[in-house]
Each structure stands twice: as structure tokens, then as C-alpha cells.
N, C-alpha and C positions, 0 to 999 in steps of 0.2 A: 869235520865235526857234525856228528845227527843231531839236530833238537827233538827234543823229545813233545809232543804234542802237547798246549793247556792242557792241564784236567780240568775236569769238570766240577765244575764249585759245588755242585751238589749231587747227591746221590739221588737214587733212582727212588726211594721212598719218599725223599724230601721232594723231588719235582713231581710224583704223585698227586701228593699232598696241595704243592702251590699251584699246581693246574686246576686243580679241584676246587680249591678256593679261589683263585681269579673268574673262575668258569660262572661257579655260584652267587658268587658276590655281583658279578654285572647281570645276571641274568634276575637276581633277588634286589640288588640294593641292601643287602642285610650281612652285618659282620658274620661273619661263619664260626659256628662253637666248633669242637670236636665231637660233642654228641652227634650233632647233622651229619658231619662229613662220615663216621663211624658207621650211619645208616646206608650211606651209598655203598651201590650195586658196582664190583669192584674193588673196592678197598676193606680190604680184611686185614684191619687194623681196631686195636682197642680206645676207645677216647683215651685213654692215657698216654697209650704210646704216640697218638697223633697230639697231643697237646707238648709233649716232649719234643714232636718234631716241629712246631709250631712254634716252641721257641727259640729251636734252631734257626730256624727262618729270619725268626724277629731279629731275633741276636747279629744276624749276618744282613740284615737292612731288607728284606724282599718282603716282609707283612711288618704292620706296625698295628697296636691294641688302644682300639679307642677307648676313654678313662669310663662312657656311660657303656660298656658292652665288656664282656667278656671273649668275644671271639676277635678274631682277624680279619683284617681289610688289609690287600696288596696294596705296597706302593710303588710310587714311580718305577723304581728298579725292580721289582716283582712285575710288573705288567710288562717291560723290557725283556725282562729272559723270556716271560712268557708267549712276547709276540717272535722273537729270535731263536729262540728253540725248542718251545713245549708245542703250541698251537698248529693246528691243521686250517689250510685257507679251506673258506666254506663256499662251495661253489651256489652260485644262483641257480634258483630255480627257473625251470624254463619256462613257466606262467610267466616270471619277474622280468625275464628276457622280454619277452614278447611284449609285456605291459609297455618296457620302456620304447623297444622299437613303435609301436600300438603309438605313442605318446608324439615321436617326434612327426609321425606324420599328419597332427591335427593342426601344428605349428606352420606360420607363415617361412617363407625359405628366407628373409631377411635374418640379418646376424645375431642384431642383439633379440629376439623373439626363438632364437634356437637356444641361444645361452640360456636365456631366462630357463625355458624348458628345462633344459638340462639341470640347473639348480633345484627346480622343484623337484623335479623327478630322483634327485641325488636325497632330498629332505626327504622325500616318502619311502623312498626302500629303508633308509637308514635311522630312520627316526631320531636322525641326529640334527645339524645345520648343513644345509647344501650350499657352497659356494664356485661359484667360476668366474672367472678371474679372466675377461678379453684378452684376446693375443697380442701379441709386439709387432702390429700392422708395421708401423714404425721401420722394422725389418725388412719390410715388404720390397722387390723390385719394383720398381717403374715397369708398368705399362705402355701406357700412353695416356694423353689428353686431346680429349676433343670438344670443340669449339664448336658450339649451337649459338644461330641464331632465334632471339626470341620476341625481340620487337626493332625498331630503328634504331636504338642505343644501348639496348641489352644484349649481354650473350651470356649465353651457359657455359661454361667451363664444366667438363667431366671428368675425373683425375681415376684411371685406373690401376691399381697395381697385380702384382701376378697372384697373390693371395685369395683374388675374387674379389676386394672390397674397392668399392666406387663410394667415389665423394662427389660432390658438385656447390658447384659455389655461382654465383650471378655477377657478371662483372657488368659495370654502367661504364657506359663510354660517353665520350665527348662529342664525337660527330662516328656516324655513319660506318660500317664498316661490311666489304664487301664477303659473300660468302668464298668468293676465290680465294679473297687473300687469311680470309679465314683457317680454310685447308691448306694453304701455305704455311701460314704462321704454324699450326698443332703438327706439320709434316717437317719442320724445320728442328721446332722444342722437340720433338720424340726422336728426333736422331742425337741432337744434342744429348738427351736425358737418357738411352737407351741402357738397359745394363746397371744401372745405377739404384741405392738401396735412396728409402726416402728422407733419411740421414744423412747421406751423402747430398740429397740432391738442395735439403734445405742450410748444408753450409757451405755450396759452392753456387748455388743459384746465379748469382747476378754476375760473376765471370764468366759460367757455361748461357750465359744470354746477352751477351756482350756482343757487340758488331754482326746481328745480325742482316743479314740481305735480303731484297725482299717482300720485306714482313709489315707490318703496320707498328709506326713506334709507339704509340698511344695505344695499341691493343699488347704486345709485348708488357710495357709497363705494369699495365693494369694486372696481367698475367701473375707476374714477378711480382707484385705488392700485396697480392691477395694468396699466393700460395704458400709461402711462409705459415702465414695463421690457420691455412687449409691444412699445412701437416702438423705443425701444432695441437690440432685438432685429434687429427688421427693417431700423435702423439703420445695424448691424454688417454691412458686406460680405465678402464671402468670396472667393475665387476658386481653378479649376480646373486643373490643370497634366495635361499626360501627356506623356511621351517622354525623360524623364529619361534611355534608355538610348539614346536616338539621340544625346545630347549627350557622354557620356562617350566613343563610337567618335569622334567629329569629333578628324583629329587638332591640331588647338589643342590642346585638353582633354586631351592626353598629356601635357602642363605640370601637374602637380601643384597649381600654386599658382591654377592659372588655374581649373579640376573644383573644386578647395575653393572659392571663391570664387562657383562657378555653385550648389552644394550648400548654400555657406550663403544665397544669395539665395534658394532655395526654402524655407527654412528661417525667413527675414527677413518672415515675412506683409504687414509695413507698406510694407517697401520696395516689394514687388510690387506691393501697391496703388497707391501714390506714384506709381509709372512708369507703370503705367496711366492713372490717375486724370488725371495732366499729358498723356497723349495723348488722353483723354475730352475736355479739355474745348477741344480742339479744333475737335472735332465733324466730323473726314474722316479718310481714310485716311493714317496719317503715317509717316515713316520716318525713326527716328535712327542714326545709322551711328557706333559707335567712342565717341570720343571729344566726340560731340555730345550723348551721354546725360551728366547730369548726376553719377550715383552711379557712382564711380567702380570699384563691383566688374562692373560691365558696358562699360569705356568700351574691352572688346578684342571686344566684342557688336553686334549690329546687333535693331533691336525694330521692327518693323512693327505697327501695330495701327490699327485702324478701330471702328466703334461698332454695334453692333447694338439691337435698341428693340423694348418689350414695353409697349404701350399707349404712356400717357406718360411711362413712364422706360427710363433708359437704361444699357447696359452695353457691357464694354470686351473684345475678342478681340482674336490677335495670337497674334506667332512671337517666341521671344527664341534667338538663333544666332549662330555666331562671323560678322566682316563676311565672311570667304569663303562667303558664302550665293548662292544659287538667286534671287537678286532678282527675275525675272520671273516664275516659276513660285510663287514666295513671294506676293509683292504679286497674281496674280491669285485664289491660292488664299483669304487672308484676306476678299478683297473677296467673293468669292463664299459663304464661310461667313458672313460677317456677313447678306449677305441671307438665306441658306438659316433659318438660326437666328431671326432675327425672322420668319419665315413659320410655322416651326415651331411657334414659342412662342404667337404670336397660335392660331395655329390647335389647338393643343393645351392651350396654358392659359388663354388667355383666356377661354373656355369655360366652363374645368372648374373652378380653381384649381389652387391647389398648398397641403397641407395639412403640417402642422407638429404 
């Protein structure tokens, strides 16, 4: 049996027409009459016959008529076909390129000061909210660890994973501890730990550090009790916002209720995460428009986000903006920082680390 291909829900006038008004509408912020649109270069159509197709539109849920305007504003599912099958991605300019390359090399190579960057630099092409979202270190192999001496009862513990990211912690000891057995003890744990994700390695610890030989029991310990809350640490994601003052001029966000609601999301650190995290694992470039985002203080928001990668783990970037968004210009601009940022990071922290 052949299936026969969907048709297409709308004709070639109608998608005309609803491109033309999505187009105008985010570009103006202003309901679209038929006289406007009747004036565009291209469409030789009469305001009647576009107001007839106008209500075709409405009628079939893709515009809806606000009660103080006469014209039409897309919705949710008008902005959908429109990103899915009207729209052309709008490539960056190659000043834009440059700006951002231009950008990350004024940035220190530690992790969280690349992120940050990235965020702002997301906020200003897009005149929307730049967010990024740290990677899942968490994932991260084991490296190794190395044991500095730093006074007669201090040592530095340095925790590296393959990622590039270093942690370090201060252990205080009891008496004395030699630097031989030092490099003994960090030569011992990293064969132990070798291979191992830092998930794995925080719920097997204290049997993979069992009968050791050797080693010093009282610098072991101290190892073992302090690294637990060291990956807990690394555990803890965080993420980067800039452009807070591009979202307050958008006029949506002249709604009082709607600005409170964008203020307490920035506010809400878990929610952030969440909406990330749910487009993380993904693992492409996604786009929830409206009422397709789950948490309802965003469902008058549109969120784009894609994945960017630092070794073997991975982290979450993205625009969060009213649905009257720049959708082309938006979706090329994420896609391009998500690579720029993982070239960055490989090339500046893989390297080096990043110290804590």
C-alpha cells in the first residue's frame, strides 16, 4: 500500500500571507491590517481578498485578532509552521562573526569567565536573553589527582578530569606527611580511579580505597572525606544569563505581570536549569515556542537552545524571548555560538584547566 504524502494545510496564498505577517509583526510589534500588507512589494493581493485570507488563517488557529486592533498577530502555532516551513535561516554577518571571535579572546581562558562571555555576547547579537547553562563536569573521566605539599600539615589535593576542569581542595592533616609517600598515595588512587566517570567514582569511593598498601592511612582518609563534597561541587551546575535589559524594552514585557514573571525565572536557578537540561538531552538544536514550554511562567516565551561540548561533557546555550522573535537570525546565531564556544573551550581549557 502507497501513502499518499500530508497535504499541506495551507495554500500558497495563505502561507504568503502568514509569512508576511509573522515577518512584520516581530519586526514592527504592531497587529498587521490588510491595508499594510496590500502595500508590500510582492504581494498583489487586494485588502479584501487578504482580509478573507486572514480569516482563513484565524479560523484555522495560525493568527488570532486582538479585540483593541483590527489586524492580526500570529500565534503559537502560526510562529510553528512558520519556523518549520516558511522561514529561511539568516546567516550572520561576517562583522558578527568576527565581533564574537574579536570577544572571546579579551576573556580570561578559566571556564566560568568563557561562559559568562558567551552569554553576553548571545544577549547582544540577539537582543534577546542570552543563557548558558555549564556542562555535566559530573560526566567527566577521572584524570588523576595530585598531592602538593603546602606547609607541615597541609596538602593540596588537585582533582583533574579529562574535560580540562581542575578542582582543588586543602586537606589539614594530623602529623606530617612525607612527599614520597605523597606520590605514592596520588600513584596508587589514580590507578584505582583510572577510567572511571566522577559519578561512578563518588559512589564507589570508599571500596575502590579499601586495603590500600603503602600509603599513608590518615592522608588516604582525609582524601576519601573531602572528595565526596569536592564532586558534589562539580556536581552543582550553574548557569550564565546577560541581557536582562534587552528583555525589559521588548514591548510584551510592558505587562507588568508578564517582566515579574521573566525576573522571577532568573531568580528561580532550578527552573533554568530544568528548561535547559530538558532541551540538553536532546542533543540538537531545539525550539519551543509559547505554550509548548512546559513551565508555565515562560509559556508567552519562545527558547531556542542547542548543546555545546568540552571534551566528554556537555553543556546547554540558548535565547529565552517573547514568541515575537527574530527566529532566523536567532536559530543561526545559537548554532554558530554553540560551535564557536566548544572550539574555544577545547582550545583554551583543555589545555590549561580551570582552577577553583
Amino acid at each position: 500500500m502507497i501513502l499518499s504524502p500530508t497535504p499541506d494545510p495551507l495554500s500558497e496564498r495563505e502561507r504568503m500571507v502568514l509569512n508576511s505577517i509573522v515577518e512584520d509583526f516581530v519586526r514592527n510589534a504592531v497587529p498587521v491590517g490588510s491595508r499594510v500588507l496590500s502595500k508590500k512589494q510582492g504581494i498583489k493581493l487586494s485588502p479584501a481578498t487578504i482580509r478573507n485570507v486572514m480569516g482563513d488563517l484565524e479560523e484555522m488557529g495560525f493568527l488570532s485578532h486582538p479585540h483593541t486592533s483590527a489586524g492580526r498577530v500570529p500565534t503559537d502555532k502560526g510562529y510553528r509552521f512558520y519556523v518549520d516551513t516558511l522561514m529561511e535561516v539568516e546567516a550572520l554577518s561576517e562583522q558578527e562573526k568576527n565581533d564574537i571571535l574579536q570577544h572571546f579572546l579579551r576573556v580570561t581562558k578559566e571556564v566560568d569567565s568563557i561562559l559568562d562571555a558567551a552569554s553576553q555576547m548571545i544577549a547582544r547579537v540577539s537582543n534577546q536573553l542570552g543563557v548558558v547553562l555549564s556542562p555535566r563536569f559530573y560526566q567527566g573521566v577521572f584524570e588523576k589527582i595530585e598531592l602538593v605539599p603546602i606547609s607541615e600539615k597541609k596538602v593540596l589535593m588537585v582533582l583533574s578530569i579529562k574535560s580540562g576542569l581542575v578542582r582543588t581542595i586543602l586537606l589539614k592533616m594530623e602529623a606530617e606527611v612525607s612527599r614520597e609517600i605523597m606520590e605514592k598515595t596520588a600513584a596508587v588512587i589514580n590507578e584505582r580511579l583510572h577510567g572511571l566517570s566522577l559519578t561512578e567514582i563518588k559512589n564507589t569511593l570508599d571500596s575502590r580505597l579499601r586495603d590500600l598498601v603503602e600509603v599513608d592511612a590518615g592522608l588516604v582518609n582525609a582524601i576519601a572525606s573531602s572528595a565526596t563534597p569536592l564532586i558534589d561541587q562539580i556536581d552543582h551546575r550553574n548557569f550564565h544569563f546577560g541581557g536582562t535589559n534587552n528583555i525589559m524594552v521588548q514591548p510584551e514585557f510592558f505587562d507588568h505581570r508578564k517582566l515579574s514573571n521573566m525576573l522571577n525565572l532568573l531568580e528561580s536557578k532550578q527552573i533554568v536549569i530544568r528548561l535547559f537540561e530538558q532541551s540538553e538531552s536532546r542533543g540538537e538544536l531545539t525550539i519551543a515556542i509559547g505554550e509548548e514550554n512546559r513551565d508555565e511562567v515562560i509559556k508567552y516565551c519562545s527558547l531556542i537552545t542547542t548543546s555545546y561540548h568540552l571534551g566528554g561533557v556537555t553543556g546547554t546555550l540558548g535565547v529565552i524571548g517573547p514568541t515575537r522573535m527574530r527566529y532566523p537570525k536567532v536559530i543561526a546565531l545559537v548554532d554558530f555560538m554553540a560551535k564557536v564556544l566548544t572550539e574555544v573551550l577545547e582550545e583554551n581549557v583543555g589545555g590549561t584547566g580551570s582552577k577553583n
